[in-house]
C-alpha positions as CSV (number, residue, x, y, z in Angstrom):
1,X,103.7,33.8,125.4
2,X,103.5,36.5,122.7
3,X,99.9,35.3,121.8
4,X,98.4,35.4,125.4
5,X,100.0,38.8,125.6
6,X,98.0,40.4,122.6
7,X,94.9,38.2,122.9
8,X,95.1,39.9,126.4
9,X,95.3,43.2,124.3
10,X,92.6,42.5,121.8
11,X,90.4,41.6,125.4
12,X,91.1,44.9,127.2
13,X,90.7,47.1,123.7
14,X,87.5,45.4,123.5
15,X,86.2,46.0,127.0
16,X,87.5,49.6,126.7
17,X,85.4,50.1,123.2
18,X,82.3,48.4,125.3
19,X,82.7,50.5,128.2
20,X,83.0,53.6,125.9
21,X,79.4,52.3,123.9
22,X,78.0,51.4,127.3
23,X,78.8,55.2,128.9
24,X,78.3,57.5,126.2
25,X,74.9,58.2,127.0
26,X,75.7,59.2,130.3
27,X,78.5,61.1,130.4
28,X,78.8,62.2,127.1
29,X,82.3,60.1,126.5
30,X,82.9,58.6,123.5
31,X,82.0,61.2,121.2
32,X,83.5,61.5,118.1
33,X,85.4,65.0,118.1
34,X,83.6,68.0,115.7
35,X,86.6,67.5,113.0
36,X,85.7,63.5,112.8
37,X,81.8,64.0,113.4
38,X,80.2,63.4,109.6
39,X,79.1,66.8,108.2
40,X,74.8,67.4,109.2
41,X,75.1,65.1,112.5
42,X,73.9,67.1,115.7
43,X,75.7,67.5,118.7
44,X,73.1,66.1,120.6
45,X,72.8,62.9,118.6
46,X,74.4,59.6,119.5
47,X,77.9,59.4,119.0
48,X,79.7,57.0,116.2
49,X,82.4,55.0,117.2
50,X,84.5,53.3,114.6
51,X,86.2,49.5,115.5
52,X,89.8,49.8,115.1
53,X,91.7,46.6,114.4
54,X,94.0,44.8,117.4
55,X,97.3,46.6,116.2
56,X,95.6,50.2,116.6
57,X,93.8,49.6,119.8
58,X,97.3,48.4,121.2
59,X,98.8,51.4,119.7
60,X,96.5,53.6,121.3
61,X,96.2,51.9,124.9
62,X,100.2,52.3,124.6
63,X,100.0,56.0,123.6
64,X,97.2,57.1,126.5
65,X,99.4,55.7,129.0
66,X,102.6,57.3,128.1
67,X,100.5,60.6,127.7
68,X,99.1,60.3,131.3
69,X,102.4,59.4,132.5
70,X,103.7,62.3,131.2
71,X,101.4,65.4,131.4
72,X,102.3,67.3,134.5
73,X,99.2,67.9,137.4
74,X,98.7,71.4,136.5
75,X,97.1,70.5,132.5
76,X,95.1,67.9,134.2
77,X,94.0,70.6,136.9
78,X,93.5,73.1,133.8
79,X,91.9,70.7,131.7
80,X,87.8,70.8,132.0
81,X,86.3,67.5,133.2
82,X,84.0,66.3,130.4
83,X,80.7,67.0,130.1
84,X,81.3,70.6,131.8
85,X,81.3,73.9,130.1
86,X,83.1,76.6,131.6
87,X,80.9,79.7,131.9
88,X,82.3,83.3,131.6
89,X,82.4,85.8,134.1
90,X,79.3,88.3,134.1
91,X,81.3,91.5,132.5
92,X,81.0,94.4,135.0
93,X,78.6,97.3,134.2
94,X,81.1,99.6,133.3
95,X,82.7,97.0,130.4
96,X,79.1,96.0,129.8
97,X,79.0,96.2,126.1
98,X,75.9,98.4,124.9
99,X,73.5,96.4,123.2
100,X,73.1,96.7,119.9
101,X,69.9,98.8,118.4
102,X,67.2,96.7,117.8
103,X,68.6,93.5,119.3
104,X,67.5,92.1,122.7
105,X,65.6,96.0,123.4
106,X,62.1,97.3,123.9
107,X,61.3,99.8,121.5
108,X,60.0,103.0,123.8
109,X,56.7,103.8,122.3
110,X,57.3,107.9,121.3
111,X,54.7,110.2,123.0
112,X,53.3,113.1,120.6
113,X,53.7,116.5,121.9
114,X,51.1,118.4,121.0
115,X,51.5,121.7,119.7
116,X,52.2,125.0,121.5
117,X,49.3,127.1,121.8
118,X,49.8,130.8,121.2
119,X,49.0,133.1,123.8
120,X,45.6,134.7,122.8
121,X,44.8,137.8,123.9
122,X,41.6,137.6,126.8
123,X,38.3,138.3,125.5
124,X,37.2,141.8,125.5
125,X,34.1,142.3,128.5
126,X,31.0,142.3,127.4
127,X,29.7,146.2,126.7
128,X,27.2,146.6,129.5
129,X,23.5,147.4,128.0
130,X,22.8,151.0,128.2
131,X,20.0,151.8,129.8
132,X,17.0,153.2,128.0
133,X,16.3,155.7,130.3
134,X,15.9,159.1,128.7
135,X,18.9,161.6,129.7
136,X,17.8,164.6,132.4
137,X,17.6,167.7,130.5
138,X,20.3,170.0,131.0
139,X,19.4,172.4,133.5
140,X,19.4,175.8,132.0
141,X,22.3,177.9,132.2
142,X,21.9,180.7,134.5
143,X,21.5,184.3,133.6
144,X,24.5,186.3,133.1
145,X,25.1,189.8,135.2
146,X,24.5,192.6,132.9
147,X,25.3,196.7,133.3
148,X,22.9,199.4,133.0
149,X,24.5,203.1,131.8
150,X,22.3,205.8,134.2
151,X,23.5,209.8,134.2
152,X,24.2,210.8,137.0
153,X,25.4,214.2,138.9
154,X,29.0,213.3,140.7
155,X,30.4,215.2,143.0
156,X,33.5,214.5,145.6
157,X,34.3,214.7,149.4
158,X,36.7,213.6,152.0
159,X,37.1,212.6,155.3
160,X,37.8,216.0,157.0
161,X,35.2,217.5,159.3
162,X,33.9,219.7,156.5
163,X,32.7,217.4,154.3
164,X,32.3,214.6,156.9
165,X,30.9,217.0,160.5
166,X,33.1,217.4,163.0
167,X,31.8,213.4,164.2
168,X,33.4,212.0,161.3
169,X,35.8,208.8,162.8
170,X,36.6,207.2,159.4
171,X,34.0,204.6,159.2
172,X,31.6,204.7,156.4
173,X,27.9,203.6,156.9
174,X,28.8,200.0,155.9
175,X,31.0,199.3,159.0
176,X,33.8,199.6,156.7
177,X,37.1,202.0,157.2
178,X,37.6,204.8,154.6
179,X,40.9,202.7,153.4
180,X,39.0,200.0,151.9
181,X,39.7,198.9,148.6
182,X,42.3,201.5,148.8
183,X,40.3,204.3,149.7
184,X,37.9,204.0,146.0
185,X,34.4,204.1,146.6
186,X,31.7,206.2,146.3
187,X,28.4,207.4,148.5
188,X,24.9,206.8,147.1
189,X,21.3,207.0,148.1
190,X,20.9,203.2,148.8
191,X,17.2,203.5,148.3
192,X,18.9,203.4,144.0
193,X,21.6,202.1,144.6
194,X,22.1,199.8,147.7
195,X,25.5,198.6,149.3
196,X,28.2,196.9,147.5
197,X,26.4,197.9,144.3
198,X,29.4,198.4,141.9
199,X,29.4,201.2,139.2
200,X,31.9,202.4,137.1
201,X,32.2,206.5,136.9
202,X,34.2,207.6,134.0
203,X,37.4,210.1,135.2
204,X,37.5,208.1,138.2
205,X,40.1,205.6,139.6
206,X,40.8,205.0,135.8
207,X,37.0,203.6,134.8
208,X,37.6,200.7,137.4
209,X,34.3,199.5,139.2
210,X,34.5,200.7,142.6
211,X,31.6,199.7,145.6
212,X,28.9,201.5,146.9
213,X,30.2,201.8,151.0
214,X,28.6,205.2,151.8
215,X,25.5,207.3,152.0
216,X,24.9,211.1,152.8
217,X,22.3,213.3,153.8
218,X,22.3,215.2,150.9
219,X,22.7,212.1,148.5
220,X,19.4,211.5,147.3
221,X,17.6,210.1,144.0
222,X,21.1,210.3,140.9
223,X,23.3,211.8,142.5
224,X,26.6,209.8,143.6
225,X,29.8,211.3,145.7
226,X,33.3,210.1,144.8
227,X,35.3,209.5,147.9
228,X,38.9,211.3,148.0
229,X,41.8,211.1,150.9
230,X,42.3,215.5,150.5
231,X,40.0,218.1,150.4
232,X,42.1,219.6,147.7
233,X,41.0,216.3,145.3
234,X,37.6,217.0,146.4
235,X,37.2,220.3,145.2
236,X,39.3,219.6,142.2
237,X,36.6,217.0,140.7
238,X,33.9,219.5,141.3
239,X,30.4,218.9,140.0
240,X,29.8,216.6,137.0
241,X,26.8,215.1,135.1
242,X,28.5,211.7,133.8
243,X,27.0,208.7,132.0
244,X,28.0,205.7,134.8
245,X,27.6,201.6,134.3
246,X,26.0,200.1,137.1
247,X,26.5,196.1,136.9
248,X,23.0,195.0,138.0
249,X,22.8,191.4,139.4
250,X,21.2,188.9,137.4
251,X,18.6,188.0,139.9
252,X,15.4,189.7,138.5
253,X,14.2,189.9,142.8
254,X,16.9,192.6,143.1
255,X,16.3,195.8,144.3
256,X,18.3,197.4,141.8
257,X,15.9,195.9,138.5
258,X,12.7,197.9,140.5
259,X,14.9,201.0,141.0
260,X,16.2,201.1,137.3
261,X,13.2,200.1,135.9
262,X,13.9,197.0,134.6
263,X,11.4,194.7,136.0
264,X,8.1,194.2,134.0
C-alpha cells in the first residue's frame, strides 16, 4: 500500500514538472525566480527547471497545499496573476516631477537679438542752390532835407484890428485859426516862402521852427512878420534884421530851391 501511494506521488510530481515544461512558454510559469536564475541569462529566455527527486516533489506538493489551504482570500485577491505587471498611476500635473535638464527635452534653439541701434540724429536738408542771379542794386538813398540861413527884416503884429483891419475874424490866409501850433507862426510873402514852409527866427519862441500860415500886404520879397496874441508883444519885438534857417525840402522841383537860388 505504501508503494502505490508514492509511485502515485512520483506520477503526479511528474505530470506537474511536464505540465510546468509544457506551459512555460505560454504563460510564463515555470520560471526560475531572479535569485535562482544563473547570473547573464535574460529574462526573456527559456526558463530552467531542475528535476527534484521523489522525496522533494512530495515535500513540495504537501507544502503548496497546506499554503493554499491556509492563505486567507484577500493575499490571493492582492496577489498579481502571473504574467501581469501592475502599472502605476499617471502622477497628476501638479506632483509631475520636472524633468530633468537634458533628459527626455527639446533643446529651444536661442534666437540672437540683434543690437540696439542708437537713435541718430535726421539728416540735415539739403542747402537749396542759390541762384546765380545777380542781386538788384540798392536803390539810392534819398536826399536828406537841408536848411538855408537868409537875413531877413522881422517885424511883429497881432490880431487886433490895427494890425489885422477892422475885418480881421482870426483866420489866417491858410484856413487856419490864429491858435494853431499855439499861436507861433509867422507871415511871409509866399511868392519866397510858400505855406507851411518852416523857418527858425532867432529871439523867437526860443529858436523853435515855427510854419509859414500868413501873408500880408505889406510883406513882400525878405521880410517876415512874427505873430503875437497882444499888441503890447508886438510892438515890443519891434523891427529886426536877423539871420533865419529856412529848412528847404529836398526835392530839387520845390519852389523854395528857385526862390533861394539853389537850383542850377
Amino acid at each position: 500500500m505504501h508503494s502505490i501511494k508514492l509511485r502515485l506521488v512520483v506520477f503526479l510530481s511528474a505530470l506537474t514538472v511536464l505540465s510546468f515544461i509544457l506551459l512555460a512558454p505560454a504563460s510564463g510559469v515555470g520560471k526560475l525566480p531572479p535569485t535562482m536564475a544563473p547570473a547573464g541569462a535574460a529574462e526573456t529566455g527559456p526558463a530552467l527547471v531542475r528535476l527534484r527527486s521523489p522525496q522533494e516533489e512530495d515535500a513540495a506538493a504537501v507544502q503548496g497545499m497546506e499554503v493554499a489551504q491556509v492563505a486567507p482570500e484577500s493575499e490571493l485577491a492582492a496577489s498579481p496573476s502571473p504574467g501581469v505587471t501592475a502599472s502605476p498611476a499617471p502622477a497628476s500635473a501638479e506632483t509631475a516631477p520636472a524633468p530633468a535638464a537634458g533628459v527626455g527635452t527639446t533643446p529651444v534653439a536661442q534666437v540672437p537679438v540683434p543690437p540696439p541701434v542708437a537713435n541718430s540724429p535726421a539728416p540735415a536738408p539739403a542747402p537749396a542752390p542759390q541762384s546765380a542771379a545777380t542781386p538788384a542794386p540798392r536803390a539810392a538813398a534819398p536826399p536828406r532835407e537841408q536848411t538855408v540861413q537868409v537875413w531877413m527884416k522881422v517885424t511883429a503884429y497881432c490880431p487886433c484890428a490895427k494890425c489885422c483891419g477892422r475885418h480881421a475874424d482870426g483866420i489866417t490866409a491858410s484856413g487856419k485859426s490864429i491858435h494853431a501850433n499855439g499861436s507861433r507862426f509867422v507871415a511871409a510873402d509866399t511868392s519866397v516862402l510858400p505855406m507851411h514852409t518852416m523857418v527858425s527866427i532867432p529871439g523867437y519862441d526860443g529858436g523853435r521852427m515855427v510854419p509859414v500860415l500868413d501873408r500880408g500886404g505889406k510883406i513882400k520879397g525878405s521880410r517876415l512878420d512874427v505873430f503875437f496874441r497882444s499888441h503890447a508883444e508886438a510892438r515890443k519885438w519891434g523891427v529886426r534884421w536877423v539871420q533865419v534857417t529856412v529848412r528847404v525840402p529836398a526835392d530839387p522841383a520845390s519852389p523854395l530851391h528857385r526862390t533861394l537860388g539853389l537850383r542850377r
